[in-house]
Backbone bond lengths (Angstrom), bond angles and torsions (degrees), N, CA, C in turn:
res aa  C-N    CA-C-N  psi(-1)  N-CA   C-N-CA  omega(-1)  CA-C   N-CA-C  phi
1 X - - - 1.444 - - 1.518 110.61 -
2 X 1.292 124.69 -47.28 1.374 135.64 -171.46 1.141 102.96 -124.82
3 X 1.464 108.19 157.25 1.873 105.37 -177.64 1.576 94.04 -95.10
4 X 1.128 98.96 165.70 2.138 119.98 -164.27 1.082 82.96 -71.59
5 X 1.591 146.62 -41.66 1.410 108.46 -151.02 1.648 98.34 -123.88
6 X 1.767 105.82 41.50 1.548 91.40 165.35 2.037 104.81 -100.04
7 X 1.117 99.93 159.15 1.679 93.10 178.59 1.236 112.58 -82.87
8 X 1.556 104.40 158.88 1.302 109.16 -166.56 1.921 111.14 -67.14
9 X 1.474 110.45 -24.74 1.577 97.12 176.66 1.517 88.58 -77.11
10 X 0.934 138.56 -46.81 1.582 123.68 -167.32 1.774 108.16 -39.90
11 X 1.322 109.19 -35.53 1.330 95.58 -159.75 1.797 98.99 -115.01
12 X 1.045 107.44 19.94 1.520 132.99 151.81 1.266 122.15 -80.81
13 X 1.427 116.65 -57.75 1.487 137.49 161.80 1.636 121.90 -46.78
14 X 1.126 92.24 -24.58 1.858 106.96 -164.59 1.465 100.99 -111.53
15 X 1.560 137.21 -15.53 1.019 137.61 138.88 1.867 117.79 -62.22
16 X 1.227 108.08 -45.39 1.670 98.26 -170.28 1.753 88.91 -61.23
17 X 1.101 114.92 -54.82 1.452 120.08 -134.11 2.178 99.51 -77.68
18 X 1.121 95.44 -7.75 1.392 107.36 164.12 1.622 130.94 -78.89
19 X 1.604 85.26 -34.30 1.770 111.60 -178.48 1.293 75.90 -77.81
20 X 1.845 144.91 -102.30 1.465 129.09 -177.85 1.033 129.44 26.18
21 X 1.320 101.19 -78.98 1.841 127.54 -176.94 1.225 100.77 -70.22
22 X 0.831 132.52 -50.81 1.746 108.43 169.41 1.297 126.84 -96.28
23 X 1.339 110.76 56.02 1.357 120.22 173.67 1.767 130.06 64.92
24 X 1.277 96.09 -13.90 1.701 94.33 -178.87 1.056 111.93 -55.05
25 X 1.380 141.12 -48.52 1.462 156.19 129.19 1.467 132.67 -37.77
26 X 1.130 101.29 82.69 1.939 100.55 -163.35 1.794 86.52 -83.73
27 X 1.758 93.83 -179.04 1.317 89.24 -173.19 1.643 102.46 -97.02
28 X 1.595 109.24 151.37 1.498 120.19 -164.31 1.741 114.16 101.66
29 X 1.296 93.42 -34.70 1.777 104.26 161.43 1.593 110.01 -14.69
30 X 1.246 112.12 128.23 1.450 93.65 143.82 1.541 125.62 -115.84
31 X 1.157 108.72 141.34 1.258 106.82 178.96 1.303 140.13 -60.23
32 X 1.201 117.40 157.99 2.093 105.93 160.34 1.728 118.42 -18.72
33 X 1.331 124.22 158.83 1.383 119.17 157.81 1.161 103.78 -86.53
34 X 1.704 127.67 150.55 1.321 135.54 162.61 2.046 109.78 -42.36
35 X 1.106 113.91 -32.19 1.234 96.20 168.39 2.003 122.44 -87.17
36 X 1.084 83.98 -7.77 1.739 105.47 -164.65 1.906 81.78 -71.77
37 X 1.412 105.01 -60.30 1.573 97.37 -170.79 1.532 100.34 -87.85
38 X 0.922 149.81 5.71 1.296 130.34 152.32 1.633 116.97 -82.82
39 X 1.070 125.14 6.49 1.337 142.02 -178.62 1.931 103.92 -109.26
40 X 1.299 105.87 -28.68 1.403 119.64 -168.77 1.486 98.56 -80.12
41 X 1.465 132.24 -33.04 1.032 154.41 -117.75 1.743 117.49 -135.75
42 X 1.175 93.11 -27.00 1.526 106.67 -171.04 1.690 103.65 58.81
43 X 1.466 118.09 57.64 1.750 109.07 -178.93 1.549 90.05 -141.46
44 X 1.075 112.89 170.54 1.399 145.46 150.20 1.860 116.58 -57.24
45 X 1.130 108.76 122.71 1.810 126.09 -172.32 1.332 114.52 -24.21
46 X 1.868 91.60 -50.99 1.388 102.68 -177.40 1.706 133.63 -93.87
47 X 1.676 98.45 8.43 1.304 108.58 148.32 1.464 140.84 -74.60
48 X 1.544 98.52 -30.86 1.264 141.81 -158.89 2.489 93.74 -82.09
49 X 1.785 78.68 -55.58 1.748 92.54 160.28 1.614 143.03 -53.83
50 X 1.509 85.01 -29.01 1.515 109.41 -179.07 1.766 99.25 -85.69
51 X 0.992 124.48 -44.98 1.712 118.61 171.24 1.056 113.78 -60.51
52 X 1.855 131.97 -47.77 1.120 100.46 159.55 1.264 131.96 -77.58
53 X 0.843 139.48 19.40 1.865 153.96 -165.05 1.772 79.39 -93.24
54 X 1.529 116.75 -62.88 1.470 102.42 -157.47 1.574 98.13 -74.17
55 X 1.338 123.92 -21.88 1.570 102.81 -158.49 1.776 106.82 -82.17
56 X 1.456 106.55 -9.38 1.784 120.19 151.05 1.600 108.97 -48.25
57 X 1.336 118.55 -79.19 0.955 115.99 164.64 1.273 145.91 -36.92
58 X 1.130 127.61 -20.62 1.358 145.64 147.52 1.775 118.72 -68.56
59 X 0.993 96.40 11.75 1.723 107.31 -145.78 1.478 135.22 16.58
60 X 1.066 116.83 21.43 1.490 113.85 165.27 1.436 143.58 -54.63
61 X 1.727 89.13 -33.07 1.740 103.04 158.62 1.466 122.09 -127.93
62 X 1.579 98.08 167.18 2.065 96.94 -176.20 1.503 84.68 -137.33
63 X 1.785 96.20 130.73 1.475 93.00 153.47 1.394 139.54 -97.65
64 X 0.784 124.39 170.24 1.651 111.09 -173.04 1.964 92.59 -127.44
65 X 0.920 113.03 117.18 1.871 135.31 152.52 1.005 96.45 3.62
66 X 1.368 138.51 113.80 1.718 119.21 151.12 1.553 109.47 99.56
67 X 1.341 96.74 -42.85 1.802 84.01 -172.56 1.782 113.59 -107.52
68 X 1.489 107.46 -10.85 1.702 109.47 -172.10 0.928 112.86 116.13
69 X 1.600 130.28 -174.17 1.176 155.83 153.50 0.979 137.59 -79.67
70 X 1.418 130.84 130.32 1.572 149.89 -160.00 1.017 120.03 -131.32
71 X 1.515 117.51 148.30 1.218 109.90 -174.33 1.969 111.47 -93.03
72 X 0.857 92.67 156.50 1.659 102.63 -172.14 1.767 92.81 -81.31
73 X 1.674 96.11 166.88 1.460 119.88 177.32 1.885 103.77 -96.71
74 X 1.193 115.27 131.09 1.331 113.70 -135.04 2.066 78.52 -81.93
75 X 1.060 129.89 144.72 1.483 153.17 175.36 1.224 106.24 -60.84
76 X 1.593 139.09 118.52 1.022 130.72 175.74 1.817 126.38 -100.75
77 X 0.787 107.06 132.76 1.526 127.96 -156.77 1.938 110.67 -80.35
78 X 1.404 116.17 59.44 1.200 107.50 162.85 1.653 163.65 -64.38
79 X 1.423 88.88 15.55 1.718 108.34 -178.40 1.297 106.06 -94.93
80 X 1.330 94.79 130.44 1.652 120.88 154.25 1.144 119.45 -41.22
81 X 1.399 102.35 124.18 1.543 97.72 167.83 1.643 111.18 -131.61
């Protein structure tokens, strides 16, 4: 399913962010708790943390202090091409 040497948040990350893209996750969503998907996952919190850490970085989600992670309002793309 996954290649051996992707990491496990990588391929944590690449599952949420798929569910995203196809709508399971609208934007405002909130997501799993970091323990919710590390329980989902068979991983450790802070693996589970590190996927969403990247899917920030990707910007698709923002967390907010206290309450979790959300999904972002998808960025709209106005250049000519």
């Amino acid at each position: 399913m996954h290649r051996s040497d992707d990491y496990l948040y990588d391929q944590i990350a690449s599952q949420l962010m798929a569910q995203i893209l196809a709508g399971a996750y609208k934007p405002g969503d909130h997501l799993p708790s970091e323990n919710e998907l590390a329980t989902q996952h068979g991983v450790h919190r802070l693996t589970a943390r590190q996927a969403v850490t990247a899917l920030v970085e990707k910007g698709l989600v923002y967390r907010l202090q206290g309450r979790g992670a959300f999904v972002k309002e998808p960025k709209l793309d106005y250049a000519i091409k």
